[in-house]
mmCIF file of the C-alpha atoms, coordinates in Angstrom:
data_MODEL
# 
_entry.id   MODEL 
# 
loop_
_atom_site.group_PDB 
_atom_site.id 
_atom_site.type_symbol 
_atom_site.label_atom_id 
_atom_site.label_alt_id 
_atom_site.label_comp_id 
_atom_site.label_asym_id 
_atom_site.label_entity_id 
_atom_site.label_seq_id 
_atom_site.pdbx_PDB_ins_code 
_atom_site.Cartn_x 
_atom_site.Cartn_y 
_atom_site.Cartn_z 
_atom_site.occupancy 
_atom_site.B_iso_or_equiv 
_atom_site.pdbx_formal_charge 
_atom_site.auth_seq_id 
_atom_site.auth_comp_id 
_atom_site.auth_asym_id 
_atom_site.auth_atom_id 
_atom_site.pdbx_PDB_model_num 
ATOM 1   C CA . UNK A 1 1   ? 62.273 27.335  112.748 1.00 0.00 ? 1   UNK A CA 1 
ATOM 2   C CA . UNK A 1 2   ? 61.642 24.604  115.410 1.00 0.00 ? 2   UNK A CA 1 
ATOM 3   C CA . UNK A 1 3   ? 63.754 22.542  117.173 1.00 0.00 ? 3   UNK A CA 1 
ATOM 4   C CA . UNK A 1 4   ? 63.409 19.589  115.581 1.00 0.00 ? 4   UNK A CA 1 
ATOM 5   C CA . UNK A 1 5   ? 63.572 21.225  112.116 1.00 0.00 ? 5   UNK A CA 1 
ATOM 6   C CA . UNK A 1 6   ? 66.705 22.893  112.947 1.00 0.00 ? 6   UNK A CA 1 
ATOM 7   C CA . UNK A 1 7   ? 68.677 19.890  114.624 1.00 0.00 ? 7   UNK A CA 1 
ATOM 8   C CA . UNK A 1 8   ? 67.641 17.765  111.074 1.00 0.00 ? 8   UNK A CA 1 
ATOM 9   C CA . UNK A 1 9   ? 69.391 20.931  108.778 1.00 0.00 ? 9   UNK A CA 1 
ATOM 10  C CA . UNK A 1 10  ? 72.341 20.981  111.536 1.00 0.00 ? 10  UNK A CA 1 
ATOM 11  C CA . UNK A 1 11  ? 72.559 16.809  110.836 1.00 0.00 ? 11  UNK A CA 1 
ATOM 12  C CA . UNK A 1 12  ? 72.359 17.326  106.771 1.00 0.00 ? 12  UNK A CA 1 
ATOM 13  C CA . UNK A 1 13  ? 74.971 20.807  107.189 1.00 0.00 ? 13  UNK A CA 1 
ATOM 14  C CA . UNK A 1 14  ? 77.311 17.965  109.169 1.00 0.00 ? 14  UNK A CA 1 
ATOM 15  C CA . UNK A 1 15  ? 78.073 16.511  106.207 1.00 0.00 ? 15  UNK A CA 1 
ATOM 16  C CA . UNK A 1 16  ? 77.572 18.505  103.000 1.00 0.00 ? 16  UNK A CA 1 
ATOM 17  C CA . UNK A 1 17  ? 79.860 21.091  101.951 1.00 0.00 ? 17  UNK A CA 1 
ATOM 18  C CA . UNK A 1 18  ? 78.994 24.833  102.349 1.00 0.00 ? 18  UNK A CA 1 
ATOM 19  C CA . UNK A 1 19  ? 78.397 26.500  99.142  1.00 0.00 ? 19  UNK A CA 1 
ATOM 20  C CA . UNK A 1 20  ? 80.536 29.377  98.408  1.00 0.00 ? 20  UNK A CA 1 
ATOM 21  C CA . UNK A 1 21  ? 77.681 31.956  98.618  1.00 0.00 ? 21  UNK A CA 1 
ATOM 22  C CA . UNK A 1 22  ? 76.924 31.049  102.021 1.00 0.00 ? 22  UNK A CA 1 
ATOM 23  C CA . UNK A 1 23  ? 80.158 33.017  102.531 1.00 0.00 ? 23  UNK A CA 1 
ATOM 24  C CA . UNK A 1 24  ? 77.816 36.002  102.838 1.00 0.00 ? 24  UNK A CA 1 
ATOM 25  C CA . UNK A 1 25  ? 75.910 35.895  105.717 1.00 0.00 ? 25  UNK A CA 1 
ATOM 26  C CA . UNK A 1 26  ? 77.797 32.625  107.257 1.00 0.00 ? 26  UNK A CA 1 
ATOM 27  C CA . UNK A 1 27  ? 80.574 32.845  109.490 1.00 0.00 ? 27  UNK A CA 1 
ATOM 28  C CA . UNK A 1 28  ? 82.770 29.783  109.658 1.00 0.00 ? 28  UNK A CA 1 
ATOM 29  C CA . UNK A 1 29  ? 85.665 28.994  111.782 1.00 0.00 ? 29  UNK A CA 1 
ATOM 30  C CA . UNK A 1 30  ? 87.983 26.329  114.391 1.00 0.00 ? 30  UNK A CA 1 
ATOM 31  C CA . UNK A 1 31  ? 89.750 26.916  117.284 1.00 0.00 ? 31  UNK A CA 1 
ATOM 32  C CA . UNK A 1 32  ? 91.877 24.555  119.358 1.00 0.00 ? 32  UNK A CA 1 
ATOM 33  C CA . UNK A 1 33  ? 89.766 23.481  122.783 1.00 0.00 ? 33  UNK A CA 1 
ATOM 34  C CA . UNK A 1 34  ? 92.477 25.015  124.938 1.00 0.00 ? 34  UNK A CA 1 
ATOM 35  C CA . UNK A 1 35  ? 92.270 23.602  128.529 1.00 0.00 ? 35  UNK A CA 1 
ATOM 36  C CA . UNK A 1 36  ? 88.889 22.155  127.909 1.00 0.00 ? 36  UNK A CA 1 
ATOM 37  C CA . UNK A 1 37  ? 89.449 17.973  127.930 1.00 0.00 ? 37  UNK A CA 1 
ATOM 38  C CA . UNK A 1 38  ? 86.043 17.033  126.653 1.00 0.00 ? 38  UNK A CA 1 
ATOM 39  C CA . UNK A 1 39  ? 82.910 18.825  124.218 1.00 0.00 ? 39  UNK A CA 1 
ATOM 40  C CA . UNK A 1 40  ? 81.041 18.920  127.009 1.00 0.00 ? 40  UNK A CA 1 
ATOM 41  C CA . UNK A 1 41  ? 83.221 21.060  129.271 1.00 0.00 ? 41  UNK A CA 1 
ATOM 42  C CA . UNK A 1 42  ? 84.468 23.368  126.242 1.00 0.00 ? 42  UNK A CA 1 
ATOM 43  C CA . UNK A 1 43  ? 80.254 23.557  126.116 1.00 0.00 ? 43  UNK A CA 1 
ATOM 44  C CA . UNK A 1 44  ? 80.279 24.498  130.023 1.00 0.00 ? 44  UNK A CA 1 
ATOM 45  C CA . UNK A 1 45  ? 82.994 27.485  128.958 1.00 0.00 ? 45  UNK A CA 1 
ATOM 46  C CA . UNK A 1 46  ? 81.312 28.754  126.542 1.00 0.00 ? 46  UNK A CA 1 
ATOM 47  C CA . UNK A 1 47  ? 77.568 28.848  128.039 1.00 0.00 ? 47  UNK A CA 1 
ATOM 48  C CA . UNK A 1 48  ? 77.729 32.090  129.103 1.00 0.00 ? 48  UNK A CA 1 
ATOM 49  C CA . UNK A 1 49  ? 77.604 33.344  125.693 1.00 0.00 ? 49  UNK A CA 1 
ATOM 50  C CA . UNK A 1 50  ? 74.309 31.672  125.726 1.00 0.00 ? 50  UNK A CA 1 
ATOM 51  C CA . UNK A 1 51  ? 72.741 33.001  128.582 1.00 0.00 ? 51  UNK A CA 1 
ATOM 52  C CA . UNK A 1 52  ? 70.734 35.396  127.196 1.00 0.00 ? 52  UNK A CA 1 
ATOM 53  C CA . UNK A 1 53  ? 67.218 36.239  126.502 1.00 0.00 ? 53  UNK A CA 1 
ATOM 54  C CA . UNK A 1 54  ? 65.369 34.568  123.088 1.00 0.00 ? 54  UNK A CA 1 
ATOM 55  C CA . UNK A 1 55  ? 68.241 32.149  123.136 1.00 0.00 ? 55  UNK A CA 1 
ATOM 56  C CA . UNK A 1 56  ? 67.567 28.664  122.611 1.00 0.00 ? 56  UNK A CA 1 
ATOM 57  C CA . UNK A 1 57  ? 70.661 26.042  123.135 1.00 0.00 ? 57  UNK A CA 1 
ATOM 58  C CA . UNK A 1 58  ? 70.014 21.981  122.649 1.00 0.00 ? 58  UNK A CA 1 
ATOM 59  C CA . UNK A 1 59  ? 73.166 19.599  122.639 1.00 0.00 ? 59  UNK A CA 1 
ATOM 60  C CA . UNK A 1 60  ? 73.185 16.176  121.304 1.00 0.00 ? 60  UNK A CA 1 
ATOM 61  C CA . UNK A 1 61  ? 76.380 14.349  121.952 1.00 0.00 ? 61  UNK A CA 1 
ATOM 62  C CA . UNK A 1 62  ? 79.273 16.488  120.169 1.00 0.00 ? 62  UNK A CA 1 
ATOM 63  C CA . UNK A 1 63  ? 77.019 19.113  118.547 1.00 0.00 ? 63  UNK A CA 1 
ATOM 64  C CA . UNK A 1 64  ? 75.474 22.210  119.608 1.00 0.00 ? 64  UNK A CA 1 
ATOM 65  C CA . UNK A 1 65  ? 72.901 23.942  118.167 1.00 0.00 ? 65  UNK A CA 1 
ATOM 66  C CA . UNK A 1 66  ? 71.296 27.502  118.890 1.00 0.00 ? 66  UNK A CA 1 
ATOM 67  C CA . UNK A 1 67  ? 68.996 30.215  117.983 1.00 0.00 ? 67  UNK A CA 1 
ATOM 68  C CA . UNK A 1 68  ? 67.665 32.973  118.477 1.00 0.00 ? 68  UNK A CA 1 
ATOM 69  C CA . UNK A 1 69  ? 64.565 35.279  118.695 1.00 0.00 ? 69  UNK A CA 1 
ATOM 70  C CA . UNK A 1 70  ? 64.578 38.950  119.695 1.00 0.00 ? 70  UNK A CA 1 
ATOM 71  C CA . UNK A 1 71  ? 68.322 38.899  121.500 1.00 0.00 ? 71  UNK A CA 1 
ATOM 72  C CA . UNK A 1 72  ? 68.967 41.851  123.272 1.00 0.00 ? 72  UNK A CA 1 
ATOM 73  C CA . UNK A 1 73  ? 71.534 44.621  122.287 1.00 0.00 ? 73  UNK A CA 1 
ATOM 74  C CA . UNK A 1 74  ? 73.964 43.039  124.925 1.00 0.00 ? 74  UNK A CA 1 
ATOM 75  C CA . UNK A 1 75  ? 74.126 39.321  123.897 1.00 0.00 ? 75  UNK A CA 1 
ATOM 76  C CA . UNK A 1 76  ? 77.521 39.038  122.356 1.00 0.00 ? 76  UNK A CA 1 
ATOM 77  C CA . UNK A 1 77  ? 76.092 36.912  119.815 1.00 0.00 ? 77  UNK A CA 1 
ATOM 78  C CA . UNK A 1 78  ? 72.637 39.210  119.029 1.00 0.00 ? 78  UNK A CA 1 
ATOM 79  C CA . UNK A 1 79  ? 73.985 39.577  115.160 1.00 0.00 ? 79  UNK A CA 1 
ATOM 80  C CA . UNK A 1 80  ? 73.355 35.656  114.487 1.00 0.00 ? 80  UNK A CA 1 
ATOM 81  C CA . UNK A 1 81  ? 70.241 34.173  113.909 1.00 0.00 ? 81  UNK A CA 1 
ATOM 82  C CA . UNK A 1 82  ? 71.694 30.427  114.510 1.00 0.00 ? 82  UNK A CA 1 
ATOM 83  C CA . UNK A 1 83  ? 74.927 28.237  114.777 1.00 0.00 ? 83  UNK A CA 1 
ATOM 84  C CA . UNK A 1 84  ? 76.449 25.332  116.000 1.00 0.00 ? 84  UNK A CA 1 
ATOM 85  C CA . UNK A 1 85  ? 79.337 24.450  117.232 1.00 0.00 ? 85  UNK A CA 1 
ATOM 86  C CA . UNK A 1 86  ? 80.836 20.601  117.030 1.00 0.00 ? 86  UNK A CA 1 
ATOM 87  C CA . UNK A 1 87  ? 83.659 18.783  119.358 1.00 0.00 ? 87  UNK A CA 1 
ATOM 88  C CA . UNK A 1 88  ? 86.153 17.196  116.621 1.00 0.00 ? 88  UNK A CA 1 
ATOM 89  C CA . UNK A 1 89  ? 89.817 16.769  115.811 1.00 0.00 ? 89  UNK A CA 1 
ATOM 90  C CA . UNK A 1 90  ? 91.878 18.132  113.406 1.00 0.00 ? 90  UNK A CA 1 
ATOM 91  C CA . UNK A 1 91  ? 95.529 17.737  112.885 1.00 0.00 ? 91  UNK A CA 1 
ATOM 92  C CA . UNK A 1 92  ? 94.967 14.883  116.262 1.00 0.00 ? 92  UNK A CA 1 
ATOM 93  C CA . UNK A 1 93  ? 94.036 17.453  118.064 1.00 0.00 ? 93  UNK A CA 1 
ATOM 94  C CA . UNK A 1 94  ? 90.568 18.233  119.374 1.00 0.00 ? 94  UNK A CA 1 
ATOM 95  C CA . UNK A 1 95  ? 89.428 21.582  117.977 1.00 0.00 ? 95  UNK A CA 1 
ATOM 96  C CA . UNK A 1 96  ? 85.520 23.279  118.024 1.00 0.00 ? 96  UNK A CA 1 
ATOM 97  C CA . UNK A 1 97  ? 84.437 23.868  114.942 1.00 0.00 ? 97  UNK A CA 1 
ATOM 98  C CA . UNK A 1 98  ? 81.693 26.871  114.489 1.00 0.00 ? 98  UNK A CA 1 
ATOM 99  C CA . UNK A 1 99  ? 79.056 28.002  111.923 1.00 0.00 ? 99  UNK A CA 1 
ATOM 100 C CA . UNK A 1 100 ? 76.937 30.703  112.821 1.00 0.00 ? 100 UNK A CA 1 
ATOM 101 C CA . UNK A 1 101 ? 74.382 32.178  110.415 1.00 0.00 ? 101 UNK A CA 1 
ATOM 102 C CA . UNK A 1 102 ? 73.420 36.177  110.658 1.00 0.00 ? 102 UNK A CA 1 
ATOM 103 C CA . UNK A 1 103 ? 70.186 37.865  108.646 1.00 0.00 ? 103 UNK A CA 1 
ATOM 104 C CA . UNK A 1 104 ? 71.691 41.301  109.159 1.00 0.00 ? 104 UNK A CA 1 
ATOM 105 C CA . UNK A 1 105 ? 74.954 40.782  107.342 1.00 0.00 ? 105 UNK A CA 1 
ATOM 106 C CA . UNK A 1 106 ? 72.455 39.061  104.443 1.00 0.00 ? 106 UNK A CA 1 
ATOM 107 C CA . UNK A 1 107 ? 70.811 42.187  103.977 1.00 0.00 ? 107 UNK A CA 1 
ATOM 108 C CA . UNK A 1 108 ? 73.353 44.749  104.597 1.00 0.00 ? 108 UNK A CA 1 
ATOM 109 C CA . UNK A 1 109 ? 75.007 42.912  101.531 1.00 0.00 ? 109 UNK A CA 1 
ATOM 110 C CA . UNK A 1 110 ? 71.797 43.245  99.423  1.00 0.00 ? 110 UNK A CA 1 
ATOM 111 C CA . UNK A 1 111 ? 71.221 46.942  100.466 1.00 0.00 ? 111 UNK A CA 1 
ATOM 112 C CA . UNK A 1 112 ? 73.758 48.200  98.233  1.00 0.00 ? 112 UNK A CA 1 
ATOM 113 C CA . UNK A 1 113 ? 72.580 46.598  95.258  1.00 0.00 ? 113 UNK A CA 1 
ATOM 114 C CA . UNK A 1 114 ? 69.046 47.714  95.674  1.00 0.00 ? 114 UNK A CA 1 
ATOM 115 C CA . UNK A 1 115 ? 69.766 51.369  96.460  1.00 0.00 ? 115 UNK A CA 1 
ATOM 116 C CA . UNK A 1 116 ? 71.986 50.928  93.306  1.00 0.00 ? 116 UNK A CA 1 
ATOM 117 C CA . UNK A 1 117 ? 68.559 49.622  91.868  1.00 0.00 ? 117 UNK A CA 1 
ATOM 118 C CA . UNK A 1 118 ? 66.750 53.063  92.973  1.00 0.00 ? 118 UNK A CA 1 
ATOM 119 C CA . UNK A 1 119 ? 69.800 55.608  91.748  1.00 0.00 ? 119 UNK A CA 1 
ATOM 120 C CA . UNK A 1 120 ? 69.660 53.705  88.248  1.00 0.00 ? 120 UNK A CA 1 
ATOM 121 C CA . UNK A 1 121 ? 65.793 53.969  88.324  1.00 0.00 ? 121 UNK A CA 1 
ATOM 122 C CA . UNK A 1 122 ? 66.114 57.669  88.776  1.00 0.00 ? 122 UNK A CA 1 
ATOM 123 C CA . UNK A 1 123 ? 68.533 58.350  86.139  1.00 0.00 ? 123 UNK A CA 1 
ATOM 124 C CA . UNK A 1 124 ? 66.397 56.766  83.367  1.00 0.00 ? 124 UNK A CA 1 
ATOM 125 C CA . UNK A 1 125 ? 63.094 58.644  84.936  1.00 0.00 ? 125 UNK A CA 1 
ATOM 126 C CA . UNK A 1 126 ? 65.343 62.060  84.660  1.00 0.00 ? 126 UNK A CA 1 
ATOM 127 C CA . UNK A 1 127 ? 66.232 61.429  81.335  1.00 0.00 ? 127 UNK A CA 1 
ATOM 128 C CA . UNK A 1 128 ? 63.036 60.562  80.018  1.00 0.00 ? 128 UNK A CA 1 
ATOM 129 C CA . UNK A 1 129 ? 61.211 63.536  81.359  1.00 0.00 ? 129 UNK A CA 1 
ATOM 130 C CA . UNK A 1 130 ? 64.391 65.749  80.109  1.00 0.00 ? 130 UNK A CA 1 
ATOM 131 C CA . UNK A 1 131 ? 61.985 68.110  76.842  1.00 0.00 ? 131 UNK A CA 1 
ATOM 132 C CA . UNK A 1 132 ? 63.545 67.114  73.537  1.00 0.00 ? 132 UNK A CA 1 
ATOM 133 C CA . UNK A 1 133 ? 65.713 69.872  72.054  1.00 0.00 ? 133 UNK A CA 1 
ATOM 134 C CA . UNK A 1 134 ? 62.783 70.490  69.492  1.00 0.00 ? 134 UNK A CA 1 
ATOM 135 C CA . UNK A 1 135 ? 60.364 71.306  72.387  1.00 0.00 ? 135 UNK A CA 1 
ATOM 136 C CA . UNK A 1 136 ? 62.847 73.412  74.503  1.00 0.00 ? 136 UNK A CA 1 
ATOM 137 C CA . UNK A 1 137 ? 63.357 75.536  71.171  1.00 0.00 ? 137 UNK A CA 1 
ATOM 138 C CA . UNK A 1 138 ? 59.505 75.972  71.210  1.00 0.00 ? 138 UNK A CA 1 
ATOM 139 C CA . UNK A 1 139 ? 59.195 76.909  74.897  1.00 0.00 ? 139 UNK A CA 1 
ATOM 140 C CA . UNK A 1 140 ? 62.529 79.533  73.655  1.00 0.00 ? 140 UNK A CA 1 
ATOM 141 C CA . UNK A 1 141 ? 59.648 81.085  71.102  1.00 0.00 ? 141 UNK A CA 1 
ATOM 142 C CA . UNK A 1 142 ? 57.047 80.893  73.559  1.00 0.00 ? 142 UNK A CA 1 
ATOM 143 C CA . UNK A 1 143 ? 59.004 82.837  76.093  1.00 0.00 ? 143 UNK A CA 1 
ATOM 144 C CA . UNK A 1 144 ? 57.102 85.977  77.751  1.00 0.00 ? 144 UNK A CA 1 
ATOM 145 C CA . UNK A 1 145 ? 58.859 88.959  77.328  1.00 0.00 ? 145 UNK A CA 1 
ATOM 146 C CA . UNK A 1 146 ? 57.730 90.721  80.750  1.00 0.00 ? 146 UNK A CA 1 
ATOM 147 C CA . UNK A 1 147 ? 56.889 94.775  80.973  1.00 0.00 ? 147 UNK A CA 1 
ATOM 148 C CA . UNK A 1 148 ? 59.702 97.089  82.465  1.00 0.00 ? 148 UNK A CA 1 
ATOM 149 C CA . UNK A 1 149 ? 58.598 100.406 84.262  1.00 0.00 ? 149 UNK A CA 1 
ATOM 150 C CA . UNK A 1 150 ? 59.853 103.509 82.058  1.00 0.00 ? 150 UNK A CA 1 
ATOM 151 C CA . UNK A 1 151 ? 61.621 104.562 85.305  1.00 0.00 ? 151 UNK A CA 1 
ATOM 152 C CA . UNK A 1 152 ? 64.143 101.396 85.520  1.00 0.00 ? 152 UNK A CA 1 
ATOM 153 C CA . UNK A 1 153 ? 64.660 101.351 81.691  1.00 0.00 ? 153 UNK A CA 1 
ATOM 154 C CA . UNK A 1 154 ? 65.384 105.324 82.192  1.00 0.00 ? 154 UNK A CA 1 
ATOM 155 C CA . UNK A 1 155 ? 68.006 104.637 85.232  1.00 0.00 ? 155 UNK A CA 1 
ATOM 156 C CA . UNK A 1 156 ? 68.990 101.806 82.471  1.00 0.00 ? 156 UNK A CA 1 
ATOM 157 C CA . UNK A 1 157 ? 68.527 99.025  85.036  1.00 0.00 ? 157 UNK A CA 1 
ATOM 158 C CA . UNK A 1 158 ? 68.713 95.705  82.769  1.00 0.00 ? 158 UNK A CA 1 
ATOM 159 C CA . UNK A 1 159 ? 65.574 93.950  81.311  1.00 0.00 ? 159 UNK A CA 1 
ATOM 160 C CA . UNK A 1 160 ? 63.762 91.769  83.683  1.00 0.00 ? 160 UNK A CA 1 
ATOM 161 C CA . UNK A 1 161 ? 64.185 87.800  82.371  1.00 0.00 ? 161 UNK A CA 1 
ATOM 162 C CA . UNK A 1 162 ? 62.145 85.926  80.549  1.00 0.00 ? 162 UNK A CA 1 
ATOM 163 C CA . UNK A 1 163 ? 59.038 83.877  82.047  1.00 0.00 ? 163 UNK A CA 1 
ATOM 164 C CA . UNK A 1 164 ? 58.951 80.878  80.837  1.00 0.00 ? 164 UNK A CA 1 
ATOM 165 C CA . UNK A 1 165 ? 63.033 80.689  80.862  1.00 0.00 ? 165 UNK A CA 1 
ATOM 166 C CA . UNK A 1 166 ? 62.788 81.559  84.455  1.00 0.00 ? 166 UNK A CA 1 
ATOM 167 C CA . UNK A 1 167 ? 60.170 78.748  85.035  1.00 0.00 ? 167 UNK A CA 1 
ATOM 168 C CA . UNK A 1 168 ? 62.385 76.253  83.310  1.00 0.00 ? 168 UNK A CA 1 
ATOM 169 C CA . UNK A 1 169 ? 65.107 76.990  85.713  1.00 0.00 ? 169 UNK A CA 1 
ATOM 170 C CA . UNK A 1 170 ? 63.121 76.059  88.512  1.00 0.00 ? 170 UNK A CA 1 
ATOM 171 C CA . UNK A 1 171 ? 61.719 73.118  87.417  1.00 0.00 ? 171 UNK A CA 1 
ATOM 172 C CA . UNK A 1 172 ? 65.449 71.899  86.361  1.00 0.00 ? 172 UNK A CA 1 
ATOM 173 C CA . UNK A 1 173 ? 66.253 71.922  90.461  1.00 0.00 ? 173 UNK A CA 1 
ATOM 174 C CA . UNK A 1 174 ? 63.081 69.767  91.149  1.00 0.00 ? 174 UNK A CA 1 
ATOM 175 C CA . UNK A 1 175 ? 64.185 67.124  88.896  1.00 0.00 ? 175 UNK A CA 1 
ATOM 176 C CA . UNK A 1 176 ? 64.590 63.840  91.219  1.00 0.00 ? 176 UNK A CA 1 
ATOM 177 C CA . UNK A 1 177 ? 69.019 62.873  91.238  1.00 0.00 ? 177 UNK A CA 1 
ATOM 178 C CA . UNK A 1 178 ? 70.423 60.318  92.541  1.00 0.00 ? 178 UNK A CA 1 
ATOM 179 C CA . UNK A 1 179 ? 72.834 61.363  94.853  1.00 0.00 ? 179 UNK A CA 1 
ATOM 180 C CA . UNK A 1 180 ? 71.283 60.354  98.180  1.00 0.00 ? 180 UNK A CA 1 
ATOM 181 C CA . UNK A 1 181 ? 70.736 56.446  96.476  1.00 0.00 ? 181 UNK A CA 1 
ATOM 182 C CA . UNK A 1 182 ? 74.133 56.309  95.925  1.00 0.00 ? 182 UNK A CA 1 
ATOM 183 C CA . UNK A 1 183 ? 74.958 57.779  99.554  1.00 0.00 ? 183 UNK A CA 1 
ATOM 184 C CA . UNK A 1 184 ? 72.948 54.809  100.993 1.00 0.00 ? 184 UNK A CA 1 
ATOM 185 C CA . UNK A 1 185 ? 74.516 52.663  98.954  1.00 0.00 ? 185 UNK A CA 1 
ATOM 186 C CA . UNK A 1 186 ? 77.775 53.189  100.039 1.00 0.00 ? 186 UNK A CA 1 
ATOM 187 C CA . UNK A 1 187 ? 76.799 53.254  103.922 1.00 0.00 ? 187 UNK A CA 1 
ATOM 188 C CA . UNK A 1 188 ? 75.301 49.620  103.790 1.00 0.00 ? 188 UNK A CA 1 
ATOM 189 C CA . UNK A 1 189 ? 78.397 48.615  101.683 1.00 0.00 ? 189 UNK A CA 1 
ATOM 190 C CA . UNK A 1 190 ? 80.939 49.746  104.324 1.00 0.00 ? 190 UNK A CA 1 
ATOM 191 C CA . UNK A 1 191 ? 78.472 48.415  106.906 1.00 0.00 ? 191 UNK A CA 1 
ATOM 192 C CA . UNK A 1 192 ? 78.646 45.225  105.390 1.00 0.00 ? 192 UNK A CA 1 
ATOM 193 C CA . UNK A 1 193 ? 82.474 45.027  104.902 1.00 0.00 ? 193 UNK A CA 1 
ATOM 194 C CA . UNK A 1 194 ? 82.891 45.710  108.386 1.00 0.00 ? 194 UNK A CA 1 
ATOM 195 C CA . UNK A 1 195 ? 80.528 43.771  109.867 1.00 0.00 ? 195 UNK A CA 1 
ATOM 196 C CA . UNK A 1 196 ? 81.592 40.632  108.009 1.00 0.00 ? 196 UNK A CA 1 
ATOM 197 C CA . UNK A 1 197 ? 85.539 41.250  108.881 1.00 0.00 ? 197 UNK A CA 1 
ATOM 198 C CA . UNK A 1 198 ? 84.981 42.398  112.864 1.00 0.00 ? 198 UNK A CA 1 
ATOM 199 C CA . UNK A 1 199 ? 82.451 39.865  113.532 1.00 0.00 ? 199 UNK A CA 1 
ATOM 200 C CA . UNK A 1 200 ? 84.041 37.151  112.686 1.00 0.00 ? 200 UNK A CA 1 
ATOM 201 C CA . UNK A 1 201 ? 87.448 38.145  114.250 1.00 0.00 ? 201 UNK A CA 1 
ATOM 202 C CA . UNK A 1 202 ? 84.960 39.220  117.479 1.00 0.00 ? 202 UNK A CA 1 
ATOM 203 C CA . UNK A 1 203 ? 83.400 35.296  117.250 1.00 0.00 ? 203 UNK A CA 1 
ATOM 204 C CA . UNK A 1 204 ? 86.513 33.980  117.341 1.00 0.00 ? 204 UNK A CA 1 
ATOM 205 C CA . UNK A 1 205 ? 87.556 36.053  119.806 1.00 0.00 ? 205 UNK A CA 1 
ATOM 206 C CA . UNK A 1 206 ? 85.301 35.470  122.542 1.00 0.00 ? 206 UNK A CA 1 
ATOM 207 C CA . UNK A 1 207 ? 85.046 31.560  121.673 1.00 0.00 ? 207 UNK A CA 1 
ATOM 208 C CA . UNK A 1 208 ? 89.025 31.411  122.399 1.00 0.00 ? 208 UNK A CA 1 
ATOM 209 C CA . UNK A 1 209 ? 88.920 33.464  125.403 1.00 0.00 ? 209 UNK A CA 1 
ATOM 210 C CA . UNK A 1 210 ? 85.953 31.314  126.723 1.00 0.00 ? 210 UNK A CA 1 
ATOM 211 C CA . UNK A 1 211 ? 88.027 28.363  126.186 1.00 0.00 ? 211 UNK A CA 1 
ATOM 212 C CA . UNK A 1 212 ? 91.216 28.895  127.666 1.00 0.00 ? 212 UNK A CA 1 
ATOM 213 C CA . UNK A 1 213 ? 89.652 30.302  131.046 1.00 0.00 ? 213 UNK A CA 1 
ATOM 214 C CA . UNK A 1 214 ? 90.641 34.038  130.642 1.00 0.00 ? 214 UNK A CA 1 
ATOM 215 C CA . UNK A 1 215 ? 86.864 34.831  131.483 1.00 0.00 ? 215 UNK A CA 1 
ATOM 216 C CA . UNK A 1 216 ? 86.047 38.542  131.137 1.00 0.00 ? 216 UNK A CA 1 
ATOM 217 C CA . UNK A 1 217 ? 83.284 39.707  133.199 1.00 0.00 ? 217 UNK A CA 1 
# 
């Protein structure tokens, strides 16, 4: 998205509502300014969060805007795509007010459901190549009845099985399941309920510390 496309949806977002969906993949929060007097020093504080490589930062008046492209694994911020952050007041006092927007908590909520997708898939594709009970009782009369040496049946060693039953058994282990769909499914749902809970605690977090001048190195 360019910069002029993204400061015109920042503009619109300013004064719509957020839909409840956007819940998902949008994290949404305010915190009091703290020591900072004015939106452009609480903007000072908090550029080092910015400072980082693929991110782009533009400020117009009491609004700023970022994205990103290819962060790196140590900007604090890497999981969000784009933001902004706006000077206001609420209550009479002056608060920030934050919206960031994150691809990767989008699709670790949509992972679930489409491993979900693939375990269902494979059900219905077991159970339609599962033989009827008239053709299993026609392999049963088809079944092979295999030679045993006069020596074994002498020593009265039992009959050796079957073929075809034997075959059958094998083929009933290569049948595709769906336990490792539903493994991945669960992964990308605990993913996803984690990352939405600690990142936006961690957003808030850092924006707060930033703010009130308890920098961390």
């Amino acid at each position: 998205m360019t910069a002029v496309a993204f400061e015109i949806a920042t503009t619109s977002s300013e004064r719509t509502k957020p839909r409840w969906y956007e819940a998902i993949w949008h994290i949404e929060g305010v915190v009091p300014m703290g020591e900072a007097r004015s939106a452009d020093e609480a903007f000072d504080r908090l550029a080092p969060l910015f400072r980082h490589t693929g991110t782009t930062v533009r400020q117009r008046g009491d609004t700023l805007a970022f994205d990103k492209t290819d962060p790196d694994a140590q900007d604090p911020l890497a999981v969000f795509d784009r933001g902004m952050i706006e000077a206001t007041t609420a209550a009479g006092e002056p608060v920030l007010r934050y919206r960031m927007v994150s691809r990767a908590l989008l699709f670790c909520f949509f992972a679930p459901l489409l491993f979900l997708a693939f375990a269902q898939a494979t059900v219905l594709v077991a159970a339609w190549t599962k033989p009827s009970a008239e053709e299993a009782a026609k392999a049963e009369k088809k079944q092979i009845q295999l030679p045993q040496n006069w020596i074994d049946k002498a020593l009265g060693a039992p009959a050796p099985e079957p073929k075809k039953k034997r075959e059958a058994g094998a083929g009933d282990d290569k049948k595709p399941k769906p336990t490792a769909a539903y493994i991945f499914a669960g992964i990308f749902a605990f993913l996803y309920v984690v990352g939405r809970l600690l990142e936006s605690r961690l957003v808030r977090q850092r924006i707060t510390t930033r703010l009130s001048g308890n920098i961390q190195p």
